[in-house]
C-alpha positions as CSV (number, residue, x, y, z in Angstrom):
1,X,109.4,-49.7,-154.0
2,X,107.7,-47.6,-151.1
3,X,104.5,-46.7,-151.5
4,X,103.8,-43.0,-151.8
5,X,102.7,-41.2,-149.2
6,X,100.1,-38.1,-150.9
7,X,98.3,-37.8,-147.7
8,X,101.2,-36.8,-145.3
9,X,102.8,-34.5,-147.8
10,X,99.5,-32.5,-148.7
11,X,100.4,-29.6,-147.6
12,X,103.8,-29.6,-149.9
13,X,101.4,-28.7,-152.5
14,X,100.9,-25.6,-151.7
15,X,104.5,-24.7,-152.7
16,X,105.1,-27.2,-154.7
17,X,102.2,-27.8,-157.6
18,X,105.0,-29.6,-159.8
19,X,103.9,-32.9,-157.7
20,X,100.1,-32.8,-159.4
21,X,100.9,-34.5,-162.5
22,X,102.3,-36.9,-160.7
23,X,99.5,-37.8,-158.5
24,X,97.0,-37.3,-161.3
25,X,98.7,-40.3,-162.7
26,X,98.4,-41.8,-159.9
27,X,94.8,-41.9,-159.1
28,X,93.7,-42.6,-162.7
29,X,95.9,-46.0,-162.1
30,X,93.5,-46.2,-159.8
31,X,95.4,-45.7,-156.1
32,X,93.1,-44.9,-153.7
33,X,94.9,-42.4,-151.4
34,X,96.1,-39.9,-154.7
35,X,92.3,-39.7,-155.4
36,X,91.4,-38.6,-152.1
37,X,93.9,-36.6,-152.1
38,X,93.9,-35.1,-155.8
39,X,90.2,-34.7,-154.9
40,X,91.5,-32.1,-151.6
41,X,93.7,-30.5,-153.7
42,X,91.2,-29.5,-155.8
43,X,88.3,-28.8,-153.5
44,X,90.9,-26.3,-151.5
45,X,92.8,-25.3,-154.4
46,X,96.1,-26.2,-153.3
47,X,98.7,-25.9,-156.1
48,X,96.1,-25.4,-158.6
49,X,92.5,-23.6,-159.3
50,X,89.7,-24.5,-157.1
51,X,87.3,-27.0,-159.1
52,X,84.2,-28.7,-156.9
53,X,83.3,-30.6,-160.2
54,X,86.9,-32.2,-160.2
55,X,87.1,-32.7,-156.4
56,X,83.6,-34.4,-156.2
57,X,84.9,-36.8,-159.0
58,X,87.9,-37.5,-157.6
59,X,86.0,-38.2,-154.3
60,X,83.7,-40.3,-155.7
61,X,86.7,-42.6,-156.8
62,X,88.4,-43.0,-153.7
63,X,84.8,-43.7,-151.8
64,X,83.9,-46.2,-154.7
65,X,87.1,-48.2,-153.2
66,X,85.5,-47.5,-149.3
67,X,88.1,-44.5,-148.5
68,X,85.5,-43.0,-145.1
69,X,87.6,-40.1,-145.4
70,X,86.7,-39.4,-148.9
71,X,83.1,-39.6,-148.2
72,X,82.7,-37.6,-145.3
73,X,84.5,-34.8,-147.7
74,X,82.4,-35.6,-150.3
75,X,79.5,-34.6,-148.1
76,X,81.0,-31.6,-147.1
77,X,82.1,-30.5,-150.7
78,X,78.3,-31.2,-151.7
79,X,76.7,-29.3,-149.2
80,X,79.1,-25.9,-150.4
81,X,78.6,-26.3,-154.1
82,X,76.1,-24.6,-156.3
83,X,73.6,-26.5,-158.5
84,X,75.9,-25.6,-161.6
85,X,78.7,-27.3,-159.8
86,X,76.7,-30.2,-159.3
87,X,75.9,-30.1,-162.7
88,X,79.3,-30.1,-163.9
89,X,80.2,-32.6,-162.0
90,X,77.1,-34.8,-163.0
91,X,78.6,-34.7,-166.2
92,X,82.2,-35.4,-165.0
93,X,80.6,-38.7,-163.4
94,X,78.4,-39.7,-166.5
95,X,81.5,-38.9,-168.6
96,X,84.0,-41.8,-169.7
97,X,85.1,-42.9,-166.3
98,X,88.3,-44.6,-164.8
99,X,88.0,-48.7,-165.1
100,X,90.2,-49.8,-162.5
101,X,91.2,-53.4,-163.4
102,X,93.2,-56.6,-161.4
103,X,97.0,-57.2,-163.2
């Protein structure tokens, strides 16, 4: 099976927010590349509302598993967001988080 490709068809979303769920799934199973890229689609709001709280999360994941794209992102997402979005997404972070595991 091919491998998907989230981060050449970003800009799909824009028309076509049908292909979230399917990447949400997708970076919970832990796949680095739908959490960077679930993490843009919700720091731009592309097929869905705009969350910093969600996008710093989903970041966080992708650097965790040393994405350099997500990080330098993540930076920039951090120096935009109010101290109530850093809160929330404090909380996000502290909150049950994804386990990624070896099958």
């Amino acid at each position: 099976m091919k491998p998907k490709s989230y981060l050449k068809e970003l800009i799909l979303l824009r028309n076509d927010p049908s292909r979230i769920p399917e990447m949400r799934e997708d970076a919970e199973a832990g796949d680095r590349d739908a959490q960077y890229a679930l993490g843009l689609v919700y720091a731009e709001g592309r097929g869905i509302k705009e969350d910093p709280a969600q996008a710093l999360y989903w970041l966080s994941l992708a650097v965790e598993q040393g994405d350099r794209d997500a990080d330098l992102l993540r930076k920039i997402l951090l120096g935009r967001m109010t101290n109530d979005e850093i809160d929330a997404a404090q909380r996000l972070w502290r909150g049950p988080r994804l386990r990624l595991i070896d099958i």
